[in-house]
Structure formats: C-alpha cells, structure tokens
C-alpha positions as CSV (number, residue, x, y, z in Angstrom):
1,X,-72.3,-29.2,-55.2
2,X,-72.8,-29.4,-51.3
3,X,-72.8,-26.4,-49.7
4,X,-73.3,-25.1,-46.2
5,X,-75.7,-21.9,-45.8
6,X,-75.5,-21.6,-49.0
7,X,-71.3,-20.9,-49.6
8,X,-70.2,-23.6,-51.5
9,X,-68.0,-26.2,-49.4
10,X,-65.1,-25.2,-51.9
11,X,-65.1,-22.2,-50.0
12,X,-65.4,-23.0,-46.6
13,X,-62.6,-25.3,-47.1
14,X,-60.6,-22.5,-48.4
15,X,-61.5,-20.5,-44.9
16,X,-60.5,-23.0,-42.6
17,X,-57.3,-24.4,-44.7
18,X,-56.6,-19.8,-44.1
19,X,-57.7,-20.1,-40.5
20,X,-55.3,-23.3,-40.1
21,X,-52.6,-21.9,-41.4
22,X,-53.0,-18.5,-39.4
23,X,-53.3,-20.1,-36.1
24,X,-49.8,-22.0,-36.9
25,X,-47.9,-18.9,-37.5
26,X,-49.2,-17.1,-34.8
27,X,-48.4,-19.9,-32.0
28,X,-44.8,-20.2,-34.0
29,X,-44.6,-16.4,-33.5
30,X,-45.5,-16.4,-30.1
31,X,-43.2,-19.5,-29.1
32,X,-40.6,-17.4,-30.9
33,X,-41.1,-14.3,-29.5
34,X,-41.5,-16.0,-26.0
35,X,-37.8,-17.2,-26.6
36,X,-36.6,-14.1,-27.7
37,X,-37.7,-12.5,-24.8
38,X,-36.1,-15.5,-22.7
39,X,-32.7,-15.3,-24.1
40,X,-33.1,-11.9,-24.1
41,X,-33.4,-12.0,-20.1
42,X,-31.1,-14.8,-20.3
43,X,-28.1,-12.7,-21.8
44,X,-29.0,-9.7,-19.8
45,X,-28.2,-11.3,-16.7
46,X,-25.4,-13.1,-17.8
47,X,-23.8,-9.6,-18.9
48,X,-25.5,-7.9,-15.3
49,X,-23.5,-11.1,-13.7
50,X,-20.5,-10.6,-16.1
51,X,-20.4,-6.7,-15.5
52,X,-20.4,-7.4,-11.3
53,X,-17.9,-9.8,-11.7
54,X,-15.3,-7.5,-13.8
55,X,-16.1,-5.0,-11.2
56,X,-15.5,-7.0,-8.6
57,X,-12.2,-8.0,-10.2
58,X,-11.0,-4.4,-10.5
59,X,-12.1,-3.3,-7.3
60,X,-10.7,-6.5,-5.5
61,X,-7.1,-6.6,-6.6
62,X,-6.9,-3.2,-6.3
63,X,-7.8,-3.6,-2.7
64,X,-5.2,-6.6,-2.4
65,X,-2.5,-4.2,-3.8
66,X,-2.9,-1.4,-1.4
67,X,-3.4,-3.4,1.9
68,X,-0.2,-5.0,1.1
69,X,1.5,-1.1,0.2
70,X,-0.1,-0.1,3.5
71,X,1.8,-2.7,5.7
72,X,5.1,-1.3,3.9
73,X,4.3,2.5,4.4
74,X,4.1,1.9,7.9
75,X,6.7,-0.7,8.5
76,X,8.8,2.7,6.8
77,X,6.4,5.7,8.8
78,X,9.6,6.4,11.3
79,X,11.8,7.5,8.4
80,X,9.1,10.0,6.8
81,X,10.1,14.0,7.1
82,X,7.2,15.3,8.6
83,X,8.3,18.5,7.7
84,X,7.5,17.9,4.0
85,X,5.1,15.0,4.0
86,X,1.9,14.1,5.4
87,X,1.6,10.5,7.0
88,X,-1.6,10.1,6.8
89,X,-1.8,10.5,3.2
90,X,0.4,7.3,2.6
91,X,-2.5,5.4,4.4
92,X,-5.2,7.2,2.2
93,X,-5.2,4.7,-0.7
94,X,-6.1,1.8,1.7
95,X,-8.5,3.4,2.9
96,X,-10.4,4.4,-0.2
97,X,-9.9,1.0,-1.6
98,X,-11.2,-0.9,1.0
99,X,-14.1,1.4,0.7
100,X,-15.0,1.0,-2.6
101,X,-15.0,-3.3,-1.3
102,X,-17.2,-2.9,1.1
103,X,-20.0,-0.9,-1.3
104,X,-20.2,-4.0,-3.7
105,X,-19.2,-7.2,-1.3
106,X,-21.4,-9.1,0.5
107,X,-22.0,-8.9,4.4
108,X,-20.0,-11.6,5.2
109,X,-17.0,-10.1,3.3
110,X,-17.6,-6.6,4.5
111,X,-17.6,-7.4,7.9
112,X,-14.3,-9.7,7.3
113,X,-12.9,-6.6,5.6
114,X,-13.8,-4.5,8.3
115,X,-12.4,-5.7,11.0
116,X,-8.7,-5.6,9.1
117,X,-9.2,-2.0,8.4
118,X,-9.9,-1.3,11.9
119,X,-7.0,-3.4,13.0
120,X,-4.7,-1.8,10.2
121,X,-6.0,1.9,11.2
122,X,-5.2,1.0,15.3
123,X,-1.4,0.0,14.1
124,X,-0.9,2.9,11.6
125,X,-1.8,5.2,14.8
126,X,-0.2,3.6,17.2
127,X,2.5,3.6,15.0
128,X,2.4,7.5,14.0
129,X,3.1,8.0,17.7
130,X,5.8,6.0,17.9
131,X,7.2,6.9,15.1
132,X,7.4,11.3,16.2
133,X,11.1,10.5,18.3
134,X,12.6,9.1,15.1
135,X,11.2,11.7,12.9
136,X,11.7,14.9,15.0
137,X,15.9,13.8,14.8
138,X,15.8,14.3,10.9
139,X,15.7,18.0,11.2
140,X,18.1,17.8,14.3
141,X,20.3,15.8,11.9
142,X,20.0,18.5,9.3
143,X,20.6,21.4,11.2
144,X,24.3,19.7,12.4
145,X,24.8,18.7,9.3
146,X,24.5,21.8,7.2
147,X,26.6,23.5,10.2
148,X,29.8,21.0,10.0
149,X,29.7,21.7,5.8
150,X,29.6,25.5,7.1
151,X,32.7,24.9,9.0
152,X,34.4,23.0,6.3
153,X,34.0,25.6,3.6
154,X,35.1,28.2,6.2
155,X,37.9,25.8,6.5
156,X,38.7,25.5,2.8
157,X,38.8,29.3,2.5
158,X,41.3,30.0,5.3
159,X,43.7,27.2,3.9
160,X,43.3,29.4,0.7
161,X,43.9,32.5,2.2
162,X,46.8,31.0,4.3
163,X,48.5,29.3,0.9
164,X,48.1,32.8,-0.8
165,X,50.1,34.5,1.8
166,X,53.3,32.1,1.7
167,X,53.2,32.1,-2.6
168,X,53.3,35.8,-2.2
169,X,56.1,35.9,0.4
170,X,54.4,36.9,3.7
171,X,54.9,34.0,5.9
172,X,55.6,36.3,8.7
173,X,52.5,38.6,8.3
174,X,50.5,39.0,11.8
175,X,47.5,38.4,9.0
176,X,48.9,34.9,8.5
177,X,48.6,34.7,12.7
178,X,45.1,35.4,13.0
179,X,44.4,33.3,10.1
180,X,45.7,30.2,12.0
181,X,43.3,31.1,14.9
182,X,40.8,30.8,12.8
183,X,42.0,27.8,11.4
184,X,42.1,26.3,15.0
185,X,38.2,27.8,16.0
186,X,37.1,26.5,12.6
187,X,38.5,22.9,13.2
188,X,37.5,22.8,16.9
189,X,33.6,24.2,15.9
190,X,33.8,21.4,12.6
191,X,34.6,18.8,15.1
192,X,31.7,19.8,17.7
193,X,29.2,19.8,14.8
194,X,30.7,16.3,13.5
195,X,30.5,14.7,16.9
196,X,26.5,16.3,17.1
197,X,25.5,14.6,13.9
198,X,27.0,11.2,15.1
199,X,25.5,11.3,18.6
200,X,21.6,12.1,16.4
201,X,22.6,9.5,13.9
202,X,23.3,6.9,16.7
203,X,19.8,8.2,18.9
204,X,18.0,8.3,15.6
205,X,19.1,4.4,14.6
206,X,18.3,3.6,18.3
207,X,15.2,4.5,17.6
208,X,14.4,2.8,14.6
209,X,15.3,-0.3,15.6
210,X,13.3,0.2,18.7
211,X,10.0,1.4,16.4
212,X,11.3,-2.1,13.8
213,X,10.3,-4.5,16.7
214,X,7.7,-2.6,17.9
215,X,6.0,-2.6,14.1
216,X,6.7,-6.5,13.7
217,X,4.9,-7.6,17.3
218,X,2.0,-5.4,16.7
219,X,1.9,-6.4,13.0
220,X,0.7,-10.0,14.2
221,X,-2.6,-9.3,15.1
222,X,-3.4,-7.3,11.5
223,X,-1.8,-10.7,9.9
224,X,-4.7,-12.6,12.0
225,X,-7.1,-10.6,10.7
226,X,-5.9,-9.9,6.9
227,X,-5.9,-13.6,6.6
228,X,-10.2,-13.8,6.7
229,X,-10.6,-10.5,4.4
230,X,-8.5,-12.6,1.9
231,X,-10.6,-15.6,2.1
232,X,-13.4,-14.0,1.7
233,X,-12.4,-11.5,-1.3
234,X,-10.8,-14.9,-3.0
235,X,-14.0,-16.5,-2.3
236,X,-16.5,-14.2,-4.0
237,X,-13.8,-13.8,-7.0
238,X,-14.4,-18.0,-7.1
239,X,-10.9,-18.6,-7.7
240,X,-10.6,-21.6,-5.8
241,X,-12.5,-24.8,-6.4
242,X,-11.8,-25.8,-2.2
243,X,-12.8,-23.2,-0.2
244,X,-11.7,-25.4,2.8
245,X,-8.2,-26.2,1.0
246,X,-7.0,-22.4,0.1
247,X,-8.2,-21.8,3.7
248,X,-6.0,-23.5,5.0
249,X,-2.7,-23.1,2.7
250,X,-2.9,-19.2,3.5
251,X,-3.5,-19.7,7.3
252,X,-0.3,-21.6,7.0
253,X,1.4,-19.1,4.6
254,X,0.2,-16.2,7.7
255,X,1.7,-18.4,10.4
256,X,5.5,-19.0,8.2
257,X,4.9,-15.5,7.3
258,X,5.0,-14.5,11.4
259,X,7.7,-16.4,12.2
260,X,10.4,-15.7,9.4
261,X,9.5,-11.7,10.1
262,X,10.1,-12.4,13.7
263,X,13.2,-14.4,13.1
264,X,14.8,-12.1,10.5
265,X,13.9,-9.1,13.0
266,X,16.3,-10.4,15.7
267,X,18.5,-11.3,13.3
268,X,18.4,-8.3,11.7
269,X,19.0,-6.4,15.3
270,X,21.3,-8.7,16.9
271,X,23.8,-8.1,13.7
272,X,23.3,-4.1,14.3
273,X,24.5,-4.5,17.6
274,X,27.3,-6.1,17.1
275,X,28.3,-3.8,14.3
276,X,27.5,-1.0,16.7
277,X,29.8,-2.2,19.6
278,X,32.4,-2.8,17.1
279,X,32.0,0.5,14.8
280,X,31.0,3.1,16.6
281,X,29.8,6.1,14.6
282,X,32.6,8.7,14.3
C-alpha cells in the first residue's frame, strides 16, 4: 500500500475528502450569513422607510385638516365673545401642526410650508384687529338686551297687579293710578331698550359684512400661497404619478375657488342690502 510519509494514502484521502467537505459548509455558511445580514439591512430600511412614511401620513393630513379649520375660524373671528374666549387659541392647532411638518419635511417643503404660515399668521392678525368693532357690540348687545327683558317682566307684574285690583273690586283705587304710571314709564323705558338693541344689531351686522369682504380680498394671497405647501406635502406623500398634472388641476381648483368666493360674497352682500332697505330692524 502507497503511502505518503508514512500514513497510508487511505488516510490522507480521508483528510482531504474532511477538509473538502469543511471548506463547502463554511463558504455556504458564510454566503448564507452574508444574505442574512443583507435582507436583514434590506428589511430594516424598508420598515425605517415604511415607519417615515406612516409618520409622514399622520403628520401630513393632520396638517391638511387644520389649515383648512384655520381659514374657517377666522373667516368666523368677528363673531367670537372675547369676553369668554381667547382668539388666538382657535389659531393654535395650525400652528402646532404645521410645526410638527416642518421637523420631518424636506427643505423644499418646509420652506413652501412656511411661507403659508406666515401668510396665514399676517391675515389672522390683521384680522383680530378688524374683527375688535364687531366683537366689543356683543356685550353692548347684551347689556340692552337683558334691560328690555327687565322691563318686560316689570311689565308682566304691574299688568298682574293691575288685573288683581279690578277682580277684587278696586277699580277706583289711587293704587290702580300709580300703577298705570308705571305701566306708562315701564313701556316708554322697554321701548328705549328695544330701539338700543336694534340700532347695535344693525351697527354690529354693518360690521360683519364690512369685516366678510375684508376676510375674502385678503384671503387671496394665503390661497396663492397654500396652493405650493399642498404640492409639496402631496408630493413627498407620492400620491400623484404627474407631478406636473396635479400641479396644475389644484392651481386651477385655487383660481375657481377665488372667484366663486368673490362672487357669492357680493352676492351674498348685495341680497343683505336689499333686505335691509326693505326690513329694517324693529
């Protein structure tokens, strides 16, 4: 039997069939392992890319919801009681929204967002100034108000007091007298307090309708720039396959928006006037 320094070749053939066999399941281990560890990497950044973009999603709408509530809040600011509420908490929301955008957006998106905040924030405080005349009546409104139901109940209880006295037979009593008088002060002082409340409620729709058109003309130039933001919060939630294309339609949709708004506003003012010359407020 051949043999090779003296170990039979039986042997040796035994070793390297071993080492043959080793070496194969140590490069299919590693090749294994390698792919492991790419997949691994693999599904890590697809759940990395995954976790941004339900974030995003979250963050986003909630964004697109409150930009939309703060155009209504201060299309309605005039008709707030400042007494009880604080405007500038009906803004807050926005504000914290479009915050919590700008931490995970990109630059291009953050600086779109941006600018309509800035432009939103000018019109809310623009619009909180304009907005004091209207508000300040409330109270005025109030205060005549509670004073004519004084007068009426005051009212009520002399007409009592007067019925009581003829049932019981006194229709001559001086007490009956004195109760007309007040009858007459209480009518004259009801009438005084009614005629207050509709001179405020006439000022105080004045005013409304002057802060209305005010609200839609400045409105325009936050429409300009909430059209961009849009874009760019639609485009980095890659919900349109045509960038150029959705563009485009909500460019358009801003522009149709401007133009009915302005339309129904005159509308809407023209028909108060006419109801105003032909119904005055009693």
């Amino acid at each position: 039997m051949s043999s090779l320094f003296g170990v039979p070749d039986v042997v040796w053939s035994g070793v390297i069939a071993s080492l043959i066999t080793f070496s194969g399941v140590w490069l299919s281990n590693r090749d294994n392992t390698k792919r492991q560890l790419n997949q691994l990497l693999h599904d890590a950044e697809q759940k990395a890319i995954q976790r941004k973009a339900d974030m995003r999603q979250d963050v986003y709408l909630e964004f697109a919801a409150q930009q939309a509530a703060a155009g209504s809040y201060i299309g309605g600011l005039a008709t707030l009681d400042i007494r009880t509420v604080n405007a500038s908490e009906g803004i807050q929301a926005f504000v914290e929204a479009a915050a919590k955008v700008q931490l995970i957006c990109s630059a291009e998106t953050g600086d779109a967002v941006a600018k309509m905040v800035a432009a939103k924030m000018k019109l809310f405080m623009r619009a909180m100034a304009r907005a004091l005349p209207a508000q300040a009546l409330i109270a005025e409104i109030e205060i005549a108000d509670e004073a004519y139901k004084e007068a009426q109940a005051e009212i009520r209880r002399i007409r009592s007091s007067m019925v009581a006295l003829f049932e019981e037979g006194h229709g001559d009593s001086p007490t009956l007298t004195n109760l007309g008088r007040s009858l007459e002060g209480q009518n004259q002082l009801a009438k005084l307090h009614a005629d207050k409340r509709a001179e405020l409620y006439s000022k105080r729709n004045g005013l409304l309708a002057e802060y209305m058109t005010f609200v839609v003309s400045e409105m325009m130039p936050v429409i300009d720039e909430t059209s961009p933001a849009l874009i760019a919060v639609r485009r980095e939630l890659e919900l349109d396959d045509d960038v150029h294309d959705i563009e485009y339609q909500i460019r358009k949709r801003s522009n149709m928006m401007k133009e009915q708004v302005t339309a129904a506003t005159k509308e809407f003012m023209e028909a108060a006037e006419r109801q105003a010359a032909e119904t005055p407020i009693q």
